[in-house]
VOLO-187775 format. One record per atom (N, C-alpha, C): residue in three letters; atom name; x, z, y. Coordinates in pm, whole numbers. Atoms other than C-alpha are relative to their C-alpha. Layout:
// VOLO-187775
NODE   aa  at    east      up   north
NODE  Ala  CA       X       Z       Y
...
***
This chain:
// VOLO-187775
NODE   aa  at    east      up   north
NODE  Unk   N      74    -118     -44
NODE  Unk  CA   -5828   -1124   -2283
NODE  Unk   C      84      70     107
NODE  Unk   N     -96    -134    -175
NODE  Unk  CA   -5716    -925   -1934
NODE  Unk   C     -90      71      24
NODE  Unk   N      27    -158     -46
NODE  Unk  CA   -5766    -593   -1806
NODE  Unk   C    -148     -20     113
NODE  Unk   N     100      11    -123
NODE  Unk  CA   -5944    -722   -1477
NODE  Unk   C    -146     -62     -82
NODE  Unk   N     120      75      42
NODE  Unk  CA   -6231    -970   -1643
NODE  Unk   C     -56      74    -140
NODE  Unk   N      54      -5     128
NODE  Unk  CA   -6273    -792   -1978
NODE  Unk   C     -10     159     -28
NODE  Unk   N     -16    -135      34
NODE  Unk  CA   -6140    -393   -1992
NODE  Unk   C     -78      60     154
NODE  Unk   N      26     -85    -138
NODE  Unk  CA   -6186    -296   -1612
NODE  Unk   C    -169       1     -11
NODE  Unk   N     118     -22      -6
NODE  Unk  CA   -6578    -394   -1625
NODE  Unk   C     -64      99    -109
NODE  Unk   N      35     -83      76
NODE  Unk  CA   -6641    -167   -1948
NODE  Unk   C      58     161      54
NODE  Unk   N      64    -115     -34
NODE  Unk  CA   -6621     119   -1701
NODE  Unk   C     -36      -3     108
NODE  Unk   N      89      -9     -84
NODE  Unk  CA   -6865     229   -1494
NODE  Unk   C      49      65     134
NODE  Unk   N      33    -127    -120
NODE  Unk  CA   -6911     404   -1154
NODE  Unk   C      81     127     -36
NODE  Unk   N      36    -155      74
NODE  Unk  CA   -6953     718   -1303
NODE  Unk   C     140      30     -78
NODE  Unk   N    -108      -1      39
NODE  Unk  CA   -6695     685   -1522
NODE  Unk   C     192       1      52
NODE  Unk   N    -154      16    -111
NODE  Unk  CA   -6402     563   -1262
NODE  Unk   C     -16     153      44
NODE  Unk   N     -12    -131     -52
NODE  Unk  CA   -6525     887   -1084
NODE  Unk   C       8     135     -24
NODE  Unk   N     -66    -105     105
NODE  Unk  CA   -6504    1151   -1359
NODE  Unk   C      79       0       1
NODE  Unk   N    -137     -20      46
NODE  Unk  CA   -6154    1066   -1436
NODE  Unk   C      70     -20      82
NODE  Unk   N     -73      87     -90
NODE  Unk  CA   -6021     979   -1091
NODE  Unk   C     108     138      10
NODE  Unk   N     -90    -103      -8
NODE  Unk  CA   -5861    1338   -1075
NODE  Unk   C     159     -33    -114
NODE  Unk   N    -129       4      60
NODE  Unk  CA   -5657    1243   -1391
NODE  Unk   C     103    -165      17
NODE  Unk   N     -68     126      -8
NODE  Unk  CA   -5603     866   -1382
NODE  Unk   C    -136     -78      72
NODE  Unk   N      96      72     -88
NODE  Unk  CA   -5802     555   -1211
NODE  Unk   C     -63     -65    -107
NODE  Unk   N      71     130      69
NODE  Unk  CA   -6015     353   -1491
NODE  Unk   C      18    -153      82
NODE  Unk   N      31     112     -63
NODE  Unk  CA   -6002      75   -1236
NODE  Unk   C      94     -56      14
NODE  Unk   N    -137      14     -20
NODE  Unk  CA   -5629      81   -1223
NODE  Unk   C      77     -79    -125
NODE  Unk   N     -42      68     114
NODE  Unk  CA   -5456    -153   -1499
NODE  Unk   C     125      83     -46
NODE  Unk   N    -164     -90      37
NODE  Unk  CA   -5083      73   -1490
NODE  Unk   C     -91     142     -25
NODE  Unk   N      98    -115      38
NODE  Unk  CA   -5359     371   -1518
NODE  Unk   C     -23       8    -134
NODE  Unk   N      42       6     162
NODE  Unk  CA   -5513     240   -1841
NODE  Unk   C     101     -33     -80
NODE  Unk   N    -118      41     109
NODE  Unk  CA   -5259      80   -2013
NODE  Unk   C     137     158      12
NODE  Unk   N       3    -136     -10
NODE  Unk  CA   -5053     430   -1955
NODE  Unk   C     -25      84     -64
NODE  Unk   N      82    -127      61
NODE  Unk  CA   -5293     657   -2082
NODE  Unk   C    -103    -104    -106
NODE  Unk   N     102     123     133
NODE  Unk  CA   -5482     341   -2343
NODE  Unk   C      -2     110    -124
NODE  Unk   N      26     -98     144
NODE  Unk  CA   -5391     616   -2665
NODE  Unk   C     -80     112      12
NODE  Unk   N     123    -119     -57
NODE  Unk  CA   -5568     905   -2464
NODE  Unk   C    -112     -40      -4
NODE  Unk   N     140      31     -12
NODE  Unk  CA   -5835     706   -2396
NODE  Unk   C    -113    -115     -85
NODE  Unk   N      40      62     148
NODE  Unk  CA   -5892     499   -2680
NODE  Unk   C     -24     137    -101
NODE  Unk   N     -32    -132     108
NODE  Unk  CA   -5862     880   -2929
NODE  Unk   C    -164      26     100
NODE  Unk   N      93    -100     -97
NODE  Unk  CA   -6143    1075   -2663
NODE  Unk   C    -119    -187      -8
NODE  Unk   N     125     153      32
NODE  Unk  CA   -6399     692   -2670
NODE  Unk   C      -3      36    -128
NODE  Unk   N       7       0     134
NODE  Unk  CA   -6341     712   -3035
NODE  Unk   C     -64     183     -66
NODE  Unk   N     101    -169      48
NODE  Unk  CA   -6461    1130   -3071
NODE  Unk   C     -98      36      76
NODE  Unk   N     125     -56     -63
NODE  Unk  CA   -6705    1068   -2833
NODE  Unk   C       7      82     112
NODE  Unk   N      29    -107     -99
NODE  Unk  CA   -6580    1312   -2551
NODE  Unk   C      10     -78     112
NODE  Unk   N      -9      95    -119
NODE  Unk  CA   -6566    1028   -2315
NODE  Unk   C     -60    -159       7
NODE  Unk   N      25     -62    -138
NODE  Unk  CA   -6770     899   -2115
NODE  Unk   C    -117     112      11
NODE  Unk   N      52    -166       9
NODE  Unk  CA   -6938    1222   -2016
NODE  Unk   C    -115      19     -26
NODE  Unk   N     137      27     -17
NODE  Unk  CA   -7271    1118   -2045
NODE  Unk   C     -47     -68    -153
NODE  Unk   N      42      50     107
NODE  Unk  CA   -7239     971   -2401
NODE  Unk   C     108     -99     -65
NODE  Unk   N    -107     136      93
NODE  Unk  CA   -7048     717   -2659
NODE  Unk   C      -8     -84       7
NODE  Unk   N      -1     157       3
NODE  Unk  CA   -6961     408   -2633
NODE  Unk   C     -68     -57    -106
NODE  Unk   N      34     103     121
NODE  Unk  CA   -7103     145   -2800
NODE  Unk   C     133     -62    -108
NODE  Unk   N    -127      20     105
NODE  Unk  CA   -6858      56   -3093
NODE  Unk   C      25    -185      27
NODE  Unk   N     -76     142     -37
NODE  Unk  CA   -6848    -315   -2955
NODE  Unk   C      96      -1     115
NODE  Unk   N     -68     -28    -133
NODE  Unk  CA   -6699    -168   -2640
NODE  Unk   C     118      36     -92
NODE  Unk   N    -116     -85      -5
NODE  Unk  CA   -6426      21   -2813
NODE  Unk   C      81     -81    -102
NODE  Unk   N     -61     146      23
NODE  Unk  CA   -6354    -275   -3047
NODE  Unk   C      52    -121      88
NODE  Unk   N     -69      79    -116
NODE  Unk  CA   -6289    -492   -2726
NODE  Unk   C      85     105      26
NODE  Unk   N    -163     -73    -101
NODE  Unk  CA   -6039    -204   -2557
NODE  Unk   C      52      -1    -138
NODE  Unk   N     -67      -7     115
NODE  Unk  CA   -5879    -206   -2921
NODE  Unk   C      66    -117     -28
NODE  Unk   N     -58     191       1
NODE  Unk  CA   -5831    -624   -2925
NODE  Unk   C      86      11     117
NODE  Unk   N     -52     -30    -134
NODE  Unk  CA   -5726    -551   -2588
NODE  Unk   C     157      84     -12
NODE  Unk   N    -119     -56      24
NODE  Unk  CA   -5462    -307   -2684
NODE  Unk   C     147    -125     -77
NODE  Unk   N     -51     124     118
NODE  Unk  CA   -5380    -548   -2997
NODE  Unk   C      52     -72      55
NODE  Unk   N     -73     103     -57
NODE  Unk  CA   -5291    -797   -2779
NODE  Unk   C     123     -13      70
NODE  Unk   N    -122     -50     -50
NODE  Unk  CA   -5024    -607   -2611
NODE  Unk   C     -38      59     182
NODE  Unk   N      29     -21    -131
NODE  Unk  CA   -5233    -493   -2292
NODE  Unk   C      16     -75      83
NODE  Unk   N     -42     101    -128
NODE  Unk  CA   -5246    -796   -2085
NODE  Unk   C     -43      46     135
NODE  Unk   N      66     -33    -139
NODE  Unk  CA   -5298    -760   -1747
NODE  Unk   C    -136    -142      44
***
């Protein structure tokens, strides 16, 4: 599992551009970085701004973590 083919496409547009002030979604040293911020805020729902993930999404960035954040 890598960042580019598997984490980077589970965010959107919309999403890269909400958070570009704090970090890049699109950026792999971005997510992996800030992965406990943004794994905690997916998981209570305050992100993305428009609604909750689907719980298969946040189980992939979670395997994803698990794995040790590949690039």
């Amino acid at each position: 599992m890598g960042f580019e083919t598997d984490i980077q496409p589970l965010f959107r547009d919309l999403d890269r551009n909400y958070m570009i002030f704090i970090f890049d979604l699109w950026s792999y040293g971005d997510v992996k970085e800030n992965v406990s911020e943004i794994l905690a805020r997916l998981e209570d729902g305050s992100m993305p701004c428009d609604g909750p993930w689907e719980s298969d999404k946040i189980e992939k960035l979670k395997a994803w973590i698990n794995a040790g954040c590949e690039p």
